[in-house]
N, C-alpha and C positions, 0 to 999 in steps of 0.2 A: 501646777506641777513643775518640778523642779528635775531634769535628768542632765547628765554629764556627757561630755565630747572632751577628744584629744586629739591627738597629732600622731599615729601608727611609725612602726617601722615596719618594711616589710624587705621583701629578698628578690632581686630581680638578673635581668640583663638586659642589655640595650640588643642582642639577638635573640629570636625565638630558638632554645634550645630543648635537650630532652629535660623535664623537668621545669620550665619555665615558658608554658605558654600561655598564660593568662595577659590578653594585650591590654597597654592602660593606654588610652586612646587622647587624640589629643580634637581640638574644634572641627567638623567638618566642615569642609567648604562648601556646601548644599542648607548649609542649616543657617537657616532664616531669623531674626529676632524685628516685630515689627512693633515698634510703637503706636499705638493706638488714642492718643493722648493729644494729638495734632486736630484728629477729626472727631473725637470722643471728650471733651476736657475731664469730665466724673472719670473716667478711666487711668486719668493722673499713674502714674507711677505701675503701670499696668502692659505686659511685655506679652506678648505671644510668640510661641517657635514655633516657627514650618518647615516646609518644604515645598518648590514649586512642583507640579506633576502637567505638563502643560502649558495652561495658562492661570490655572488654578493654587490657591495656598491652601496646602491640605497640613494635618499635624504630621511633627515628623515622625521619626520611627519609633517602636517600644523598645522597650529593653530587650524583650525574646528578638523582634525583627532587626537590632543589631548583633545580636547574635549571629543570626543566621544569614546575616548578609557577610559577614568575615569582611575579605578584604576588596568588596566592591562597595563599601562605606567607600566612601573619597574623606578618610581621616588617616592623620601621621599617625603611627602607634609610634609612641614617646619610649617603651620600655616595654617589657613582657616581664612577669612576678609568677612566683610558682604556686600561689593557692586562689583560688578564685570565691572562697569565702573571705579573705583576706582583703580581697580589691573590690568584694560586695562593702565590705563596712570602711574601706579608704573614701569609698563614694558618699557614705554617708557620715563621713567625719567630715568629708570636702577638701583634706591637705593629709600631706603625709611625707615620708620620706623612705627611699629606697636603699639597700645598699648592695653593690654591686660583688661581682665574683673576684673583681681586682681588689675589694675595700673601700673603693670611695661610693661618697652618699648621693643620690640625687634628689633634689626638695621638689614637692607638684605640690600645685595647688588647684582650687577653685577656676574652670576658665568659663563652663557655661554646663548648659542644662538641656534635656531633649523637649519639655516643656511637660510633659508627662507628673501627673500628683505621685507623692511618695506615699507609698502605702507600705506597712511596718509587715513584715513576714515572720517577727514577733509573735502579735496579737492573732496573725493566719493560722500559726501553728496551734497559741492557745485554742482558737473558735474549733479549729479541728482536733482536739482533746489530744495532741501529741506531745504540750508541755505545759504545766502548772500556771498558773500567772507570776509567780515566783521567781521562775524556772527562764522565762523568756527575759532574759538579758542577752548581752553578746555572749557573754561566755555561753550559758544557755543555749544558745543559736549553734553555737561553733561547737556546742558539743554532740549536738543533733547532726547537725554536717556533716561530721566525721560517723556518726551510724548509722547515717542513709546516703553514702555517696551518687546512686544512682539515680535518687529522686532530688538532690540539687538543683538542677538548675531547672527542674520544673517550679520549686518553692524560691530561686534567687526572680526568675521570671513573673511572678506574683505583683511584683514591684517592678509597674513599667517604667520610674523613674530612671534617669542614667546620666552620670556625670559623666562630662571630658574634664581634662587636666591640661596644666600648663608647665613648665619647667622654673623652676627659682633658681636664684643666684644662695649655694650653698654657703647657711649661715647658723649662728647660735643662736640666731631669734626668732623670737616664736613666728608660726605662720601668719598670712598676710588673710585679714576678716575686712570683713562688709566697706568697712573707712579707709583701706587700703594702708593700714597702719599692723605692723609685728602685735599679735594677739598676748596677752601676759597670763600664765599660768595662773589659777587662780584669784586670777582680778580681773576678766573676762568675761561676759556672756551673750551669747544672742539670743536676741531678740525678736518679736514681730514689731519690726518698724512702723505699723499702719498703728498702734496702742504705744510704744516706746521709743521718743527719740533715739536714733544712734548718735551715739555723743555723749548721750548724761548719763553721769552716775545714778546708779541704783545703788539702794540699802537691802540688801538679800540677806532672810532670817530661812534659815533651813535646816536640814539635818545633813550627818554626814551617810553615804550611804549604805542605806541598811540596817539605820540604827538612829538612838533617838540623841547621838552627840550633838549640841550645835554645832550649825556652820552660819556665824553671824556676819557679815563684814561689810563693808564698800566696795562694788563692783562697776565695773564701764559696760555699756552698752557698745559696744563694740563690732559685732557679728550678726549673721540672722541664719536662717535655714528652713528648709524646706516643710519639716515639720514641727514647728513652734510658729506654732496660731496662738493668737489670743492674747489680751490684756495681762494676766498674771500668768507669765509660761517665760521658763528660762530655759538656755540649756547652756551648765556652768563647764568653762572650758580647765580640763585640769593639769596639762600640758603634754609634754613628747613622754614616750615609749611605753613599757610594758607596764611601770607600777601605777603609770597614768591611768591608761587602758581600763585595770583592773578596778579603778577607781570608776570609771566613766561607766563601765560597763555592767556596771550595780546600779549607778544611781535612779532613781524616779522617786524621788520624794515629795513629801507636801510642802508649799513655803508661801511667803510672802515678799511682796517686793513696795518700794515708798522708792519713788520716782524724782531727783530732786531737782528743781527747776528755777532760776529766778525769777525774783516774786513779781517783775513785770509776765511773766509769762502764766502766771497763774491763769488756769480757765474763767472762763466768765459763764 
């Protein structure tokens, strides 16, 4: 399966005013990430987030439990944005960019994770027959949003995942993925690193979305995310703002990918 990510714009202010209280949060200083890999070696590459409660490491909190903890999280709020479906899917694009009341932009990115699995509010709504499978894209979602505003944030809650953010230095390039390298509009994908180098090109044969165009080309493995498991699973980066969006937010198509490698590294 092949689905699409970009780079949001979205509408904020560095103060909580009327109209923009949605906080984008930045690392807190309670939250744990412990290597396991010291005492575990199979555990290689393998991260757990907590929180101390005592003398104990218990997991941190969920996405409802930072809700409702407000501002006795011990994190910066970075900026406050006025829709809070809007800063549900900046979390699961991972980067984005803000633009302020004065006109200028602010860039976030990726900074860390509550340790919590992503679970699609998507597929929740289809299982609960409230949209088609068709129908559950973002647009989909955000159209549903806007006709149940008061059962929100029961359905954004579903998904105890939760990103923090960090602040970038405002630029034309694309956001900063998994290598720590500017992501390239469609020559970008992430990946599940445990099945795909990050680094090599891929050859990705697909469709464009919602239709049987090709979309044949050379891409980098570049990126990863929380939900892209598996061996043949991409998710094609299509760049910044709305027509991007529109693109990304169709995609799930079938494809294939041929992994290219030199020929000392071929498996044995």
């Amino acid at each position: 399966m092949v689905t699409g990510y970009y780079e949001p714009l979205l509408q904020g202010s560095r103060n909580r005013t009327r109209g923009f209280e949605q906080a984008v949060l930045g690392v807190p200083d309670d939250l744990l990430t412990i290597d396991l890999s010291a005492v575990f070696p199979e555990l290689k590459d393998k991260r757990v987030r907590g929180r101390l409660e005592g003398k104990r490491v218990v997991p941190y909190w969920t996405r409802a439990e930072i809700g409702s903890r407000g501002e006795a999280l011990p994190a910066r709020t970075l900026l406050y944005v006025d829709d809070a479906v809007e800063l549900f899917f900046l979390q699961v694009q991972g980067s984005g960019r803000v633009r302020l009341q004065d006109g200028s932009t602010v860039r976030l990115n990726y900074a860390d994770q509550n340790g919590h699995s992503y679970q699609s509010i998507g597929r929740l709504l289809v299982a609960r027959g409230e949209l088609k499978l068709e129908e559950a894209s973002m647009q989909g979602i955000q159209a549903w949003a806007r006709a149940n505003p008061a059962r929100l944030d029961e359905l954004l809650n579903a998904n105890p995942s939760y990103v923090f953010f960090r602040e970038m230095p405002d630029n034309n390039d694309g956001p900063i993925g998994a290598l720590g390298v500017p992501l390239i509009a469609e020559r970008t994908i992430a990946v599940d690193p445990r099945s795909v180098p990050l680094g090599a090109p891929v050859f990705l044969a697909t469709t464009r979305p919602n239709s049987a165009q090709p979309l044949n080309r050379l891409v980098m493995a570049q990126d990863t995310g929380g939900a892209i498991k598996g061996a043949v699973r991409a998710d094609f980066f299509w760049g910044f703002g709305k027509a991007a969006g529109e693109q990304a937010g169709r995609m799930k198509q079938n494809g294939r990918m041929w992994v290219l490698l030199p020929a000392e590294a071929a498996p044995i």
